[in-house]
C-alpha positions as CSV (number, residue, x, y, z in Angstrom):
1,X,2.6,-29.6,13.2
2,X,4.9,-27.2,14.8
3,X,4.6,-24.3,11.9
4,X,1.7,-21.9,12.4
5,X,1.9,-22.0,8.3
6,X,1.2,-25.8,8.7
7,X,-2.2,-25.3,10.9
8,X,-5.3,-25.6,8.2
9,X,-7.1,-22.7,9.6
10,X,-4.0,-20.2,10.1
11,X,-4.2,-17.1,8.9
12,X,-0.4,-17.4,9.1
13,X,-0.4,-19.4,5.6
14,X,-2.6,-16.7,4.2
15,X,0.3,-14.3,4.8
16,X,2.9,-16.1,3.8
17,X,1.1,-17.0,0.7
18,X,-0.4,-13.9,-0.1
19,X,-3.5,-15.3,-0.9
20,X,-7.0,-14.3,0.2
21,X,-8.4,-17.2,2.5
22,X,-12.0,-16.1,2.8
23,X,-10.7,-15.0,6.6
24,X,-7.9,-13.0,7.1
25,X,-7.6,-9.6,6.4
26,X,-4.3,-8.0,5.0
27,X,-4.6,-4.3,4.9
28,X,-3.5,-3.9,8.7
29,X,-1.1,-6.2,8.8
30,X,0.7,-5.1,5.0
31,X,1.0,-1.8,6.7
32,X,3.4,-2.2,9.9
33,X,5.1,-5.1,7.9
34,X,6.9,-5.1,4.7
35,X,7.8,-9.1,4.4
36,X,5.7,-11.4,6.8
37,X,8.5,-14.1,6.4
38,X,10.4,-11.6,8.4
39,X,8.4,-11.1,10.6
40,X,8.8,-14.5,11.7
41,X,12.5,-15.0,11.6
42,X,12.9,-12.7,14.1
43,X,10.7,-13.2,16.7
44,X,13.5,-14.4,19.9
45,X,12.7,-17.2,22.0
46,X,11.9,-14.5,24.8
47,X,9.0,-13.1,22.8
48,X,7.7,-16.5,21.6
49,X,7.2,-17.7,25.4
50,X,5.6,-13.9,25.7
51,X,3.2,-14.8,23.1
52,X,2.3,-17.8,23.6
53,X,1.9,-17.5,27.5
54,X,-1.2,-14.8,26.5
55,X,-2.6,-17.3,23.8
56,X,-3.2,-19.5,26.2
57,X,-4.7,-17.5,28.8
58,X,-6.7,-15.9,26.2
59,X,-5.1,-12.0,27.2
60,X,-3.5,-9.4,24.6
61,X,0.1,-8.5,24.4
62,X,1.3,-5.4,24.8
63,X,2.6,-2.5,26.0
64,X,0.5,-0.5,29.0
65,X,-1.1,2.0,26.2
66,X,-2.2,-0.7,24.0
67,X,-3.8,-2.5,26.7
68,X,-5.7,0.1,28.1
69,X,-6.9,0.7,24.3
70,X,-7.9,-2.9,24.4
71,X,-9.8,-2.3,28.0
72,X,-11.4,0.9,26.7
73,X,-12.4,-0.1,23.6
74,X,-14.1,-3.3,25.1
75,X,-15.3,-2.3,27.7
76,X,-13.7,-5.2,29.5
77,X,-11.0,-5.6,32.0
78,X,-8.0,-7.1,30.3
79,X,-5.5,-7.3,33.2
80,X,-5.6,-10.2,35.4
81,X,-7.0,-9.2,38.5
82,X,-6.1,-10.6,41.6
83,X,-5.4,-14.3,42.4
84,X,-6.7,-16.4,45.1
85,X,-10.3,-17.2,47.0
86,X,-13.6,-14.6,46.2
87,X,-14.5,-12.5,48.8
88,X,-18.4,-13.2,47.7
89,X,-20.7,-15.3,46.9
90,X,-20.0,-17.5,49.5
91,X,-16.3,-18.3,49.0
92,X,-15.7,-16.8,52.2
């Protein structure tokens, strides 16, 4: 399947349905968008690698202000840090 609206468990198909799944919440969403569908048409080739190169690392995407939001409000470190060998616990 190549349609997030295709995937079973995708709150994508909720959206575009308008139908409660048992899962996805609307409210925030129906706020900053008027027509999901849109949403989706328009969403370049530039930002689809964008999002999809933080899915699969498992990181938000977004501007710096929203991430340190992110980082604040977990309580986790967000950015990548830095890349390459540990300097402890015996990686040395």
């Amino acid at each position: 399947m190549e349609r997030a609206q295709d995937w079973r468990w995708a709150s994508t198909r909720a959206h575009l349905l308008g139908q409660e799944d048992g899962n996805t919440s609307f409210a925030l969403v129906r706020q900053r968008v008027a027509d999901f569908s849109d949403l989706l048409d328009n969403v370049d080739e530039a930002m689809f690698n964008r999002i999809r190169r933080a899915e699969s690392v498992g990181r938000p995407l977004g501007d710096d202000a929203f991430i340190g939001r992110i980082r604040v409000l977990t309580g986790r470190e967000v950015r990548p840090g830095k890349r390459g060998p540990y300097t402890n616990g015996g990686y040395d």
